[in-house]
BAFI-3210 file (N, C-alpha, C; in Angstrom, 3 decimals, decimal comma, padded with zeros to 6 digits):
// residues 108
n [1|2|3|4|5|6|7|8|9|10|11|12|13|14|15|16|17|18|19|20|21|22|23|24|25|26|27|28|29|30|31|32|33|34|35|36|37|38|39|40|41|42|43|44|45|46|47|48|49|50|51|52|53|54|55|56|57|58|59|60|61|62|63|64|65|66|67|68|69|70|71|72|73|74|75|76|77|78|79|80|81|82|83|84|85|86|87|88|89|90|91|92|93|94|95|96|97|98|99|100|101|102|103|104|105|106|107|108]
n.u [-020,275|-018,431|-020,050|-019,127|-017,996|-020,352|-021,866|-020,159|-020,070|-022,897|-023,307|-021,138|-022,400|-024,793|-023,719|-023,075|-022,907|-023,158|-024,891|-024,806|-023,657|-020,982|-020,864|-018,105|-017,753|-016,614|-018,567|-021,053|-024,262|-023,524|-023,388|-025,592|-025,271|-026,335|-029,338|-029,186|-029,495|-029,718|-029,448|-027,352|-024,149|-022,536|-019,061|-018,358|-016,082|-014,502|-013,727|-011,468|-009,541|-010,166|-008,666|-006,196|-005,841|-006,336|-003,942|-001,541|-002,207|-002,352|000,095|-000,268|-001,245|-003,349|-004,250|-005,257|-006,770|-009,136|-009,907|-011,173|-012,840|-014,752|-016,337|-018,024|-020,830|-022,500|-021,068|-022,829|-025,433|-024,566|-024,553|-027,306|-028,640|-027,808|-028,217|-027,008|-024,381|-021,106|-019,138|-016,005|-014,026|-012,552|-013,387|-014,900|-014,827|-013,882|-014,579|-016,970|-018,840|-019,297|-019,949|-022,198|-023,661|-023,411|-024,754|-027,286|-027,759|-027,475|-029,735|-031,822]
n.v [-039,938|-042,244|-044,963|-045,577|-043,757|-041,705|-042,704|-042,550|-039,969|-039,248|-039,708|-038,547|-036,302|-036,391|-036,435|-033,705|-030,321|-028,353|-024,820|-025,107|-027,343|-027,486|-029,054|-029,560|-029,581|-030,296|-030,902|-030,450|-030,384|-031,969|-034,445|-034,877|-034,554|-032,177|-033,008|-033,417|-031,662|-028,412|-026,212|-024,609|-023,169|-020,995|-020,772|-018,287|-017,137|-015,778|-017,948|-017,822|-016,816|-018,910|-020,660|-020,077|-019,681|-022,758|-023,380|-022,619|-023,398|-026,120|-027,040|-027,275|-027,608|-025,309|-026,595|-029,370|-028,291|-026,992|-028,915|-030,132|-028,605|-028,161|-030,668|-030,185|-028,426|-026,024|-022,422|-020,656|-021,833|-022,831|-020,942|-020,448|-022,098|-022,001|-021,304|-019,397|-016,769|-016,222|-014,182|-014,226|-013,471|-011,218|-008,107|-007,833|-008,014|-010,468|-011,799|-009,683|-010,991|-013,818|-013,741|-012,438|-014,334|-016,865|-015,536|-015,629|-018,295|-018,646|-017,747|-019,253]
n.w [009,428|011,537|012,514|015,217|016,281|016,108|017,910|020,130|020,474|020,670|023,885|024,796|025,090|026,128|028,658|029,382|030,769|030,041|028,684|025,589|023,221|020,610|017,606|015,390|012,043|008,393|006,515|007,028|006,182|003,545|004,956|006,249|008,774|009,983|010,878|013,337|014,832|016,634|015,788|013,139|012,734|010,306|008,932|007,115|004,374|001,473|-001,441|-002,601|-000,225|001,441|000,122|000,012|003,008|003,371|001,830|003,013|006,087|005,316|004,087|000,944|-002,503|-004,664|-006,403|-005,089|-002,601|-004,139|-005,453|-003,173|-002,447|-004,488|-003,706|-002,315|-001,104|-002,154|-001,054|-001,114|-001,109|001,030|003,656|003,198|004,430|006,732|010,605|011,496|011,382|010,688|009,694|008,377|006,761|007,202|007,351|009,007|012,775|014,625|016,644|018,227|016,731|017,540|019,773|019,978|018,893|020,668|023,191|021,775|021,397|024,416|025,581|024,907]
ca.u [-019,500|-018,517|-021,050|-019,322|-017,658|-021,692|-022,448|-019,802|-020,358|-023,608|-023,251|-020,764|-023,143|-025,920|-023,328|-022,702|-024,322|-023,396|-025,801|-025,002|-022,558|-020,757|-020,254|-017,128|-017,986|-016,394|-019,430|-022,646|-024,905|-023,474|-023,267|-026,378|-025,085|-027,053|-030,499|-029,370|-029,058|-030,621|-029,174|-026,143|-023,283|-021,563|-018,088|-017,972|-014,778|-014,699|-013,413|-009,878|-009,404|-010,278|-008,015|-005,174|-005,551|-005,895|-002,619|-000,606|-002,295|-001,642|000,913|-000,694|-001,256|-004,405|-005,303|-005,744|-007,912|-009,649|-010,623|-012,037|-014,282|-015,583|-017,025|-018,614|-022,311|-021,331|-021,208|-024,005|-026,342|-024,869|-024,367|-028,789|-029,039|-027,598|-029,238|-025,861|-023,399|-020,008|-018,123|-014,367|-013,340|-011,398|-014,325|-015,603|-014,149|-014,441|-015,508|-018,197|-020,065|-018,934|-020,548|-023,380|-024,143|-023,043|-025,732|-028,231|-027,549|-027,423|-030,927|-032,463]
ca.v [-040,211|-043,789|-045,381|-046,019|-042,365|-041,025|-043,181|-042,159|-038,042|-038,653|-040,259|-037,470|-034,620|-037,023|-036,195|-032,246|-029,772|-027,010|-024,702|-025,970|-028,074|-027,141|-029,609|-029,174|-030,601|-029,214|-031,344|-030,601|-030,446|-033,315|-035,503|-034,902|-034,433|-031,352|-033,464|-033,900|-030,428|-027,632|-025,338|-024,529|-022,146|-021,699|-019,883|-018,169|-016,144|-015,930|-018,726|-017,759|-016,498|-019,957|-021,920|-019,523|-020,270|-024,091|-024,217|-022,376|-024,613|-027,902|-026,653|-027,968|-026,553|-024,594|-027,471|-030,133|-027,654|-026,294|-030,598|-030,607|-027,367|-028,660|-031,600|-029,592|-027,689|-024,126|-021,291|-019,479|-022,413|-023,514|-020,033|-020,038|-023,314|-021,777|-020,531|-017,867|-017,306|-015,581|-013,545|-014,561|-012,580|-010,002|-007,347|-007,655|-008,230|-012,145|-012,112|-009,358|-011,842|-015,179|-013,219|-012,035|-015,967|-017,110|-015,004|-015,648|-019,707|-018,994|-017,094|-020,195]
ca.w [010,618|011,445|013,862|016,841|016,805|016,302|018,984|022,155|020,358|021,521|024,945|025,504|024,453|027,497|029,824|029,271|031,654|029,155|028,192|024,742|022,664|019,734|016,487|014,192|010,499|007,261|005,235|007,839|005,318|002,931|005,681|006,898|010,665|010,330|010,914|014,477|015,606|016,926|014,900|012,322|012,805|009,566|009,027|005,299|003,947|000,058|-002,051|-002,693|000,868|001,704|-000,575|000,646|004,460|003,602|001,238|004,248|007,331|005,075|002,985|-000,128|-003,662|-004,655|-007,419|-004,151|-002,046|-005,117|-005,634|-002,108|-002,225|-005,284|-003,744|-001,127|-001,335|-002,243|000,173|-000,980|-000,576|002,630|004,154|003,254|005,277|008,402|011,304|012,180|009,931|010,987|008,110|008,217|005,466|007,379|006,816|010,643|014,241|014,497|018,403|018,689|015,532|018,098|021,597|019,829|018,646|022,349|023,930|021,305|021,829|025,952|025,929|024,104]
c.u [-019,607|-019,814|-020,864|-018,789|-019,237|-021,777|-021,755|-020,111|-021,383|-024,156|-022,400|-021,829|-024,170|-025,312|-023,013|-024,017|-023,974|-024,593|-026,440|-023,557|-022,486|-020,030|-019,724|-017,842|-017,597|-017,799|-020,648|-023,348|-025,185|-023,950|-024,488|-026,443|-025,890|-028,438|-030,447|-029,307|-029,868|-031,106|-027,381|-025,462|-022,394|-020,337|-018,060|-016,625|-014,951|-013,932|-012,119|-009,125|-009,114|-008,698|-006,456|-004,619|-004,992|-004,124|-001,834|-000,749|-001,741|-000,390|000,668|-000,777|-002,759|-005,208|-006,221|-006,731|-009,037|-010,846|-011,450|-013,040|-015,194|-016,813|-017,937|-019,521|-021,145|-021,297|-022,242|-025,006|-026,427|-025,077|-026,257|-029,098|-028,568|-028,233|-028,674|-024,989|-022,350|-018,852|-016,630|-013,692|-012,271|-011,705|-014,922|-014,880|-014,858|-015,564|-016,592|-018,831|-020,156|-020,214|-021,768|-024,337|-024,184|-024,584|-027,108|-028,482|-028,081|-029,174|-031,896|-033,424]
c.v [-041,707|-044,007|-045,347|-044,430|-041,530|-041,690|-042,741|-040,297|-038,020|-039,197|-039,231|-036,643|-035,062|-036,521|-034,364|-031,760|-028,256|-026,175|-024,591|-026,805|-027,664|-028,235|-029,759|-030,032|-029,612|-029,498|-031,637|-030,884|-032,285|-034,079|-035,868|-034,522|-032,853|-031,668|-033,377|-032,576|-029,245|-026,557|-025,234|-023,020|-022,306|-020,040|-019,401|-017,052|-016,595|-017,040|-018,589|-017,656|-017,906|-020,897|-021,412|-019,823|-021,632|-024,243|-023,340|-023,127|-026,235|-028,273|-028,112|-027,443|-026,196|-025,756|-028,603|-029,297|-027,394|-028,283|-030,486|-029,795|-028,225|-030,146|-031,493|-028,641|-026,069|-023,355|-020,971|-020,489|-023,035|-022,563|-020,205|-021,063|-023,510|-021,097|-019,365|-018,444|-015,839|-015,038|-013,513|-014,191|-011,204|-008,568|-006,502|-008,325|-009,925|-012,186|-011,285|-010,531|-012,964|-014,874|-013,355|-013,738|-016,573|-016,749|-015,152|-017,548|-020,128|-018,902|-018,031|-021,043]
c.w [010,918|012,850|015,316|017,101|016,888|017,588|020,564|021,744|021,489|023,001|025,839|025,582|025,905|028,469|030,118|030,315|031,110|028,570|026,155|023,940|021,092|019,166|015,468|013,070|009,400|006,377|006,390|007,017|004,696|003,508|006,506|008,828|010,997|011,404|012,495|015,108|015,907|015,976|014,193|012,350|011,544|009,566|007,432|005,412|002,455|-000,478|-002,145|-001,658|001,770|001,071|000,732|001,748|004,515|002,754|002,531|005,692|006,461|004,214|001,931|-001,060|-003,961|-005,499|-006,360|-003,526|-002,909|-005,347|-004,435|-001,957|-003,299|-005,310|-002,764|-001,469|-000,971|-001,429|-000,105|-000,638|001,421|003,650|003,977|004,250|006,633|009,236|011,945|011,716|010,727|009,902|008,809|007,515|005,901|007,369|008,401|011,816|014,512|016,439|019,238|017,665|016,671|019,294|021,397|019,491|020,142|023,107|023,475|021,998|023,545|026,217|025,379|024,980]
res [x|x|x|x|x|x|x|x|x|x|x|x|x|x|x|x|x|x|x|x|x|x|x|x|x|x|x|x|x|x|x|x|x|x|x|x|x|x|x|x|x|x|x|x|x|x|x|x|x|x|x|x|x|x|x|x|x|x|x|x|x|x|x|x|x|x|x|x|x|x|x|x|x|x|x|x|x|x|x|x|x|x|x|x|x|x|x|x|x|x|x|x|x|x|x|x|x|x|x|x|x|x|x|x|x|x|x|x]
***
């Protein structure tokens, strides 16, 4: 993350009276922006599932998405390096998995 955007994130995050703050990143890990956090929420859905969504949100072709996973720590390692992990696969009801994180996060 560039410096000065790390730097007002966390000047916002000083001013919150939330009982916590939530940080988007496709590359937590990579990027290290993990180091700063309490804890990691990650989203998994299977590999193809994935490409699928991204070539219909960016309308792109599967070889471009397929380049960007590949430069990204795999699911199965990053899905081990989270502390709540939300299955997106279409398998389970997305917002009892969200509540149940919510309440775990609030009770902290």
């Amino acid at each position: 993350m560039h410096p000065a955007v790390a730097g007002h994130f966390s000047e916002w995050c000083n001013n919150q009276k939330a009982d916590y703050i939530l940080k988007e990143a496709a590359i937590m890990f990579e990027s290290g922006a993990n180091k700063e956090l309490d804890a990691v929420i990650c989203v998994s859905a299977p590999e193809t599932v994935r490409i699928e969504r991204a070539m219909k949100r960016d309308n792109t072709s599967a070889e471009k998405i397929k380049a960007i996973i590949a430069k990204q720590l795999n699911e199965e390692d990053r899905n081990k390096r989270c502390n709540y992990l939300i299955k997106n696969d279409g398998t389970e009801p997305l917002l009892p998995q969200v509540l149940k994180i919510h309440d775990l996060l609030k009770a902290k």
